[in-house]
C-alpha positions in Angstrom: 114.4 79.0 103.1 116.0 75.5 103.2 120.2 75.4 103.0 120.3 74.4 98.9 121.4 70.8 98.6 124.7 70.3 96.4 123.8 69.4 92.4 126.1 66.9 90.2 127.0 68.7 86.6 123.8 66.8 85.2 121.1 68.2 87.2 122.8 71.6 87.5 122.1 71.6 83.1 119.1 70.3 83.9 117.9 72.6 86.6 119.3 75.4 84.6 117.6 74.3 81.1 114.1 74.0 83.1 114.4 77.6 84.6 115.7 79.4 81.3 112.4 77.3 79.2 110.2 78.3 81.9 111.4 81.5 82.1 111.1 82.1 78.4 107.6 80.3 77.7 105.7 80.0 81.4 105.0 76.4 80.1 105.9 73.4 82.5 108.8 71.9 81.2 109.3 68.2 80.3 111.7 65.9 79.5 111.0 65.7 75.8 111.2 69.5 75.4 114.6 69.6 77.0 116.1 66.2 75.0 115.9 68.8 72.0 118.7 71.2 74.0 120.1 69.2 75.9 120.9 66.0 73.0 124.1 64.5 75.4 121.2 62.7 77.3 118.0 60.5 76.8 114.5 61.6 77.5 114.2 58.7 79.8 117.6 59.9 81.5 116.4 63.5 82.0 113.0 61.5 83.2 114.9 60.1 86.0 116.8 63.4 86.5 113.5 65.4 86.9 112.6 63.2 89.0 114.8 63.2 91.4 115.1 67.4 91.0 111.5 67.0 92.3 112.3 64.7 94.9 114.8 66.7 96.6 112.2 70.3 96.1 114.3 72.4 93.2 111.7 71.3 91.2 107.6 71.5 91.4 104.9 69.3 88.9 101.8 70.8 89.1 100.0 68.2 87.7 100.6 64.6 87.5 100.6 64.4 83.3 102.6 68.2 83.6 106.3 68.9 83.1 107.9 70.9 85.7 108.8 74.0 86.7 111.2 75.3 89.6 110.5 75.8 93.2 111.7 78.9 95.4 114.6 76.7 96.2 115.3 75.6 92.8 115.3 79.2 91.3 117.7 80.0 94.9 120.0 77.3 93.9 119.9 78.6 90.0 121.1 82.2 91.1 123.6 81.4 93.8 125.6 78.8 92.3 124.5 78.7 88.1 123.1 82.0 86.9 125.7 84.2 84.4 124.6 87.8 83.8 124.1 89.6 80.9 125.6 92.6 79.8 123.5 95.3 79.3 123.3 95.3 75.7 123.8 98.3 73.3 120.4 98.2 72.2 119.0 98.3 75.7 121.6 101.0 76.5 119.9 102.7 73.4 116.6 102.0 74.9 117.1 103.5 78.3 119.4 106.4 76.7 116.4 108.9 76.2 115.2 108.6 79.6 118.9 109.4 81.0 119.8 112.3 78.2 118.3 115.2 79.6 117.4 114.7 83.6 115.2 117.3 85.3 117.0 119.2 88.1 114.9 118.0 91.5 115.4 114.9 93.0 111.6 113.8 93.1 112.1 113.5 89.0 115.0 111.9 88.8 114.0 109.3 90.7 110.4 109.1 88.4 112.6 108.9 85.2 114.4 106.0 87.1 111.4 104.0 88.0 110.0 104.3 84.6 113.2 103.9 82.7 113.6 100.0 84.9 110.1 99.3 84.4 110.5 99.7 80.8 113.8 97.9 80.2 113.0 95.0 83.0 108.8 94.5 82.3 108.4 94.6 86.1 107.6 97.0 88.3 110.3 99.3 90.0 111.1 100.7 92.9 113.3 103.5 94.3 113.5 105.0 97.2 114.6 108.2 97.9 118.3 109.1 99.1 119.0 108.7 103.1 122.2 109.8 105.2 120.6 112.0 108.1 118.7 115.2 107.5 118.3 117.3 104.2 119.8 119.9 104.6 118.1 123.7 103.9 118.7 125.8 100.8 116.1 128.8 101.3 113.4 129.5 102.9 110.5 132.2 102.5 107.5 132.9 104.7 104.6 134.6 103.3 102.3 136.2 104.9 97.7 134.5 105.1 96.9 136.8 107.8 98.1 138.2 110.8 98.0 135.2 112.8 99.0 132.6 109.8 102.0 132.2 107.2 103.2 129.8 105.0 106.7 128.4 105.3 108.1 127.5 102.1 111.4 125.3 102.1 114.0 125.0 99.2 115.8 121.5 100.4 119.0 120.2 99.1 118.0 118.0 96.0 115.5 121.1 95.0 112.8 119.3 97.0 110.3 122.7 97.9 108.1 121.3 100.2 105.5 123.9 102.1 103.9 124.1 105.7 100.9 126.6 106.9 102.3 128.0 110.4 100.2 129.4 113.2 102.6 133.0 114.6 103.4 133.0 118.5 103.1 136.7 117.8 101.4 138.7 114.9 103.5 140.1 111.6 102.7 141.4 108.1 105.1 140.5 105.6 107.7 142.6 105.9 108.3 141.5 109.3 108.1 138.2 107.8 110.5 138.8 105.1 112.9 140.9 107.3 113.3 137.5 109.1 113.4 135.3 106.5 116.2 137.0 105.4 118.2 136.9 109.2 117.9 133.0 109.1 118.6 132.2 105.5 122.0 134.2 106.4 122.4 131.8 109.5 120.3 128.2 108.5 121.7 127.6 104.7 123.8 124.4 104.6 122.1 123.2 108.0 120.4 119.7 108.3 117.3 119.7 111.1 119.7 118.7 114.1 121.7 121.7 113.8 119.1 124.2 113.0 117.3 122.6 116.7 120.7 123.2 118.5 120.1 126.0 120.9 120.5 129.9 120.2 120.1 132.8 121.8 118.1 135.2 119.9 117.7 138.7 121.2 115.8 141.6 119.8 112.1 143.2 119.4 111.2 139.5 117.5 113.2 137.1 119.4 110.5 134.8 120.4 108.8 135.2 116.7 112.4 134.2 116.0 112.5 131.2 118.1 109.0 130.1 117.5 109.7 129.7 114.0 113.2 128.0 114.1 111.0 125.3 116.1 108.5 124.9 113.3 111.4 124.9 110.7 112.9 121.9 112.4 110.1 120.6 113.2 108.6 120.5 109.6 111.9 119.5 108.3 112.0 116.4 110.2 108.9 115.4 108.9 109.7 115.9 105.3 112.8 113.6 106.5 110.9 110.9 107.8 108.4 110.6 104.9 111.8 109.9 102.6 113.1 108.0 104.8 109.6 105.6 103.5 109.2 106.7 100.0 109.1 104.7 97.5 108.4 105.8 93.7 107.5 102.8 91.6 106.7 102.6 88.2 105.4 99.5 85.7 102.0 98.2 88.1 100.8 97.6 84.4 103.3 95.0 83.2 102.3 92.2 85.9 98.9 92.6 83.4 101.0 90.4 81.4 102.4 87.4 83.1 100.3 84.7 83.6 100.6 84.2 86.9 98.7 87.1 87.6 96.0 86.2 85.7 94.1 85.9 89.1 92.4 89.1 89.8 92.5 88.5 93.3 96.3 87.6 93.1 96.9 90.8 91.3 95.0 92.8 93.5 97.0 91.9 96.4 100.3 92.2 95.2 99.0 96.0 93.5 97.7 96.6 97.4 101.5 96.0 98.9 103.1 98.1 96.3 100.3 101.1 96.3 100.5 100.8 100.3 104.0 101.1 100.8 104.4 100.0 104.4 105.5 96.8 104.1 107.7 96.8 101.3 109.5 100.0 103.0 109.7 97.7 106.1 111.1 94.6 104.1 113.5 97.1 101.7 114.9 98.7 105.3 115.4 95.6 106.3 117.5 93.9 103.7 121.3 93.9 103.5 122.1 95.9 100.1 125.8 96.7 100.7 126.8 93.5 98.8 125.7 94.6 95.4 122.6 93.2 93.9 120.2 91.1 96.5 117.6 89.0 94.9 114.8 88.3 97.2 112.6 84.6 96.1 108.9 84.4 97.1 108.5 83.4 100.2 111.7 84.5 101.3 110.5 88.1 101.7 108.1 87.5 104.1 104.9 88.6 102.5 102.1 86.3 102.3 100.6 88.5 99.7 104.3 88.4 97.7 104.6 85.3 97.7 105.0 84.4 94.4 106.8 87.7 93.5 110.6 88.1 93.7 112.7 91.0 94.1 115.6 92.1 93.1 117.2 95.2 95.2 120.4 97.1 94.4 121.9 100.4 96.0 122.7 103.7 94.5 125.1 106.3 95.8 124.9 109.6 95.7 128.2 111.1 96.6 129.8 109.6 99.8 127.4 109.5 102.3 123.4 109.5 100.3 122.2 106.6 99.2 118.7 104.7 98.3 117.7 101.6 96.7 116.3 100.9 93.3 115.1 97.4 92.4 111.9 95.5 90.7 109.2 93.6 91.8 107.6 90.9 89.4 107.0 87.1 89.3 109.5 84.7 90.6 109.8 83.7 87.0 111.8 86.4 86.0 114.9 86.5 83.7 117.0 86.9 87.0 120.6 87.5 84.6 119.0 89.9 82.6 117.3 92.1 85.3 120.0 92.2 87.6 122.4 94.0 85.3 119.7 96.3 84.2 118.8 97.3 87.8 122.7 97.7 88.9 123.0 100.1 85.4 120.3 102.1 86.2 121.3 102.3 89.9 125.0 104.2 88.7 122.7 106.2 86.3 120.7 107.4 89.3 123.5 107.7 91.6 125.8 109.9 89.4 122.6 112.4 88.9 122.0 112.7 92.3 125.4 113.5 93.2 125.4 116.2 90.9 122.8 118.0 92.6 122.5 117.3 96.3 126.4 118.5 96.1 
C-alpha cells in the first residue's frame, strides 16, 4: 500500500463525506449529493476537489457519468488520520446483553456466543480464534477399556475442552487395570501442560511400560489438540455478505465463503498480523489475498488472564462503517476475555 499523501482541511471533508455516503448508501457519490452536506462550498468547487481526490488515487470513478467512491488508499487515509469512533451505544449494549448474560462454561461456547454476538451487532462475519500461550494444560483424564488391545483416552483440558483419542496398549488390560492407572497419573499429571508431562520419569512397577506407553500418547495427543487451536477459527455471520452489494457476484461470494470455510489462509494472515496495538484494520489488498481483495478486516486481541490470549475480529466489504465496527469488536473482545479468565484460571 502506497505512503498516504497529506490532505488540506477541504479534501479531508470531502474525502470523509464521500466514505460516510458511500458507506451508508453503496451509491457512487457526486458532487451534487455532497453540496447538500457540505453547503460552505460549490458543486463546481467540490467538482474540482473530486477531481483532484481521484487524481492523486483516495478516490475511484467507476464510470465516466458516475460519482465516486474511495479507493483502498482513500478508506487507509480516512481511518488513520480522519475516522472518530463511536461509542458502543446503550441500545447495542442491550442488543449484545443476552448473548453475554448467561455464558456456557467450556471455552469452545464461549467463543460461539462471541462470533455470533459480533456478527449480529457488526452485519459481517466474525472471527475468533481460540486462546494461545503454550500448552493446555490437563484437568482429568479417564481411559476406558474397547478390548484388550484398545482404550479410549478421554481428556478434561483446562477451559473444559474434553477432547478423546482411541489408543492401541503396548501391553494388554481390562479396565480396572486401566482405571487403577488412570487414577496414579491424574494424582501426578493435573495442572501439567504437554511439555512437562513429556519430561522424563522413571516409572517402576508390574505396569511400568503400560505406564510409560501411555504418558507418550497423552502428550502426544495433547500436542495435537494444541496445534489445531493454535489454527482455529470459529466464525459466525457467512450469511450477512448475502446482503451487500458487492457480493452480488456469485463467483465473488463463493471465493471469499471458500477462504473463510478453509481456514488456512486467514489463520496464516491473522498469525501474522501485529495485534498488540489495539484494534488493526486490514484494507483489501493489504491482506494479501487475491480472493479478499475487496474485503477488509478489522482484528483486535482478547486476554484471558495474563498470559492466554486470541483474536476476535470481522471480515466484510471494505465498505464498512469502520468507527462503528471497531468499538464493537474491541467491546466484545473484553467481554470474551473476562469469561475466559474465569475459567481457564
Amino acid at each position: 500500500m502506497e505512503h498516504p499523501i497529506p490532505l488540506d482541511s477541504r479534501k479531508q471533508q470531502i474525502l470523509k463525506a464521500v466514505v460516510a455516503d458511500y458507506t451508508r448508501t453503496a451509491i457512487p457519490v457526486g458532487s451534487a449529493a455532497l453540496a447538500t452536506n457540505l453547503a460552505s462550498w460549490s458543486a463546481a468547487t467540490i467538482r474540482n476537489e473530486l477531481a483532484m481526490l481521484s487524481e492523486v488515487g483516495y478516490l475511484i470513478q467507476p464510470h465516466t457519468s458516475a460519482g465516486r467512491v474511495p479507493s483502498d488508499l482513500g478508506y487507509r487515509y480516512y481511518v488513520d488520520f480522519l475516522m472518530e469512533e463511536e461509542d458502543v451505544s446503550a441500545p447495542v449494549r442491550r442488543q449484545m446483553e443476552p448473548f453475554f448474560a448467561t455464558l456456557p462454561g467450556t471455552l469452545e461456547e464461549i467463543l460461539e456466543v462471541a462470533a455470533t454476538a459480533l456478527a449480529v451487532v457488526t452485519d459481517a462475519v466474525s472471527l475468533v480464534t481460540a486462546p494461545s500461550a503454550g500448552g493446555s494444560k490437563l484437568k482429568h483424564l479417564d481411559l476406558v477399556s474397547l478390548d484388550t488391545d484398545h482404550a479410549l483416552l478421554v481428556l478434561v483440558l483446562e477451559g473444559n475442552l474434553v477432547r478423546q483419542q482411541p489408543l492401541s496398549l503396548s501391553h494388554t488390560a481390562d479396565q480396572r487395570k486401566l482405571s487403577a492407572i488412570a487414577a496414579e497419573l491424574n494424582a501426578v499429571l493435573v495442572g501439567l501442560d504437554a511439555d512437562a508431562i513429556g519430561a522424563p520419569t522413571r516409572s517402576t512397577g508390574a505396569d511400568a511400560e503400560l505406564r510409560r506407553g501411555l504418558i507418550n500418547d497423552i502428550t502426544t495427543f495433547m500436542r495435537s489438540v494444541d496445534a489445531q487451536q493454535d489454527t482455529l477459527i470459529l466464525h459466525d455471520g457467512v450469511r450477512n455478505l448475502l446482503r451487500q452489494p458487492e457480493f452480488g457476484d456469485v463467483d465473488v461470494l463463493q471465493q471469499v465463503i471458500a477462504v473463510v470455510e478453509e481456514q488456512r489462509l486467514l489463520a496464516a494472515f491473522i498469525a501474522a498480523v501485529d495485534l498488540d496495538h489495539g484494534v488493526q484494520i486490514v484494507i483489501g489488498r493489504e491482506n494479501g489475498v487475491a480472493e479478499l481483495s475487496r474485503c477488509s478486516l478489522v482484528l483486535t486481541t482478547y486476554r484471558a488472564g495474563q498470559t492466554r490470549r486470541g483474536t476476535i475480529g470481522v471480515l466484510g466489504p471494505t465498505r464498512m462503517p469502520y468507527a462503528q465496527v471497531a468499538p464493537r469488536a474491541r467491546f466484545v473482545a473484553q467481554r470474551v476475555g473476562r469469561a475466559l479468565a474465569r475459567i481457564l484460571s
